[in-house]
C-alpha positions in Angstrom: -8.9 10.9 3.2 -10.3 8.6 5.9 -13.9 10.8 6.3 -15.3 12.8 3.6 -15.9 15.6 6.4 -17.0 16.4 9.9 -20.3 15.3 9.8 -19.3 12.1 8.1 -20.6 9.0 9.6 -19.0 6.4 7.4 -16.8 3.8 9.1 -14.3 3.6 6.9 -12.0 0.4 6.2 -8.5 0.5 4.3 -8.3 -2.4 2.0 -6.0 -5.4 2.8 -6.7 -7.6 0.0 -5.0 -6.1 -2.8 -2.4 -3.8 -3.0 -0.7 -1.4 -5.5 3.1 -1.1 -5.3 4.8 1.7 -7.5 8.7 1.9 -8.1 8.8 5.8 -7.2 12.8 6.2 -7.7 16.0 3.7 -8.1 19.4 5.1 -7.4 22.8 2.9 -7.9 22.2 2.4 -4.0 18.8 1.7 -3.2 15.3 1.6 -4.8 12.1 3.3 -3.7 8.4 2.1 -4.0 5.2 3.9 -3.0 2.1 1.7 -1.9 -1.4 2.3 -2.1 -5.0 1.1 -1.1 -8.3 1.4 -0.9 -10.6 2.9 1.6 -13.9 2.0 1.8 -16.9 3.7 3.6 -20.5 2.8 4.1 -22.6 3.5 0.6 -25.5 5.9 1.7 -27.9 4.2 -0.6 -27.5 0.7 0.3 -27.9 -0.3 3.8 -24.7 -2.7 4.5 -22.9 -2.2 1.4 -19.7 -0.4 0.9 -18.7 2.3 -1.7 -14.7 3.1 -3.0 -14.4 6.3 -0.8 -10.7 7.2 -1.4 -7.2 5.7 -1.3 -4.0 6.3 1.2 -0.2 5.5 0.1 2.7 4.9 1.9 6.0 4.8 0.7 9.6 2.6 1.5 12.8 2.2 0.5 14.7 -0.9 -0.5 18.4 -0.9 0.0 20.1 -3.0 -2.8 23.4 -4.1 -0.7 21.4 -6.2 1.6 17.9 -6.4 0.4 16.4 -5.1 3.3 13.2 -2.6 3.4 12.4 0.5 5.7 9.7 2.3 5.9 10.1 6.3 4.9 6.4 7.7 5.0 3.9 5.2 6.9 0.3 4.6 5.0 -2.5 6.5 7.2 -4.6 3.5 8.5 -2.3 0.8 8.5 -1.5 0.3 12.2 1.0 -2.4 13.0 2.6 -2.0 9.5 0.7 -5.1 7.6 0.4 -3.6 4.0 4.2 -2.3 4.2 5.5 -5.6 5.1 3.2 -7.2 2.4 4.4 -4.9 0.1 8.0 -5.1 0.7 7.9 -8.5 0.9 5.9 -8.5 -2.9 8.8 -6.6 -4.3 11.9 -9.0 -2.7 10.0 -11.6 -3.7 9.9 -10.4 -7.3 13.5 -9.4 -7.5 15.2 -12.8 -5.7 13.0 -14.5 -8.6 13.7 -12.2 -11.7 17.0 -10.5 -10.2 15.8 -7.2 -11.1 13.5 -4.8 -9.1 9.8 -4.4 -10.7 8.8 -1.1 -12.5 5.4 -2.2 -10.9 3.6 -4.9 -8.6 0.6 -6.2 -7.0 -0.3 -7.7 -3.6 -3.5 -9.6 -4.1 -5.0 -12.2 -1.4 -8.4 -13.9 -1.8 
């Protein structure tokens, strides 16, 4: 979740630094990965410092014939589609390197 409530003042941020990336299921035809991250809100005890607050996921597909990725259930907070196309990318990446698609992967930056 984005706010712990209505009365929730926290400003909350969705991490873009680092990324989890899941293989959910893999089918003869196409293989599909959920993606998570991070949401940070303002820490009630520490003026200007952040706490972990929750996490969102999104999900694509990968389809194996021509390598290309769409998006089946967008992440909550990730307007414009950034962490999908990271992740995707991530897990291309990985398999035009190894030639086979990872159980499990990482987007890191920084």
């Amino acid at each position: 979740m984005m706010n712990s409530g209505p009365n929730s003042s926290d400003a909350a941020r969705l991490d873009a630094m680092s990324l989890g990336i899941l293989r959910e299921k893999e089918t003869s035809e196409y293989v599909d990965y959920v993606f998570f991250a991070d949401v940070w809100g303002d820490d009630p005890r520490r003026k200007g410092r952040l706490m972990l607050t929750g996490q969102q996921r999104g999900l694509f597909r990968i389809d194996k014939v021509s390598s290309r990725a769409s998006l089946l259930r967008p992440m909550v907070g990730d307007e414009g589609g950034k962490r999908f196309q990271r992740a995707a990318h991530t897990v291309t990446s990985e398999h035009l390197r190894t030639g086979s698609f990872p159980e499990a992967s990482q987007y890191a930056s920084g």
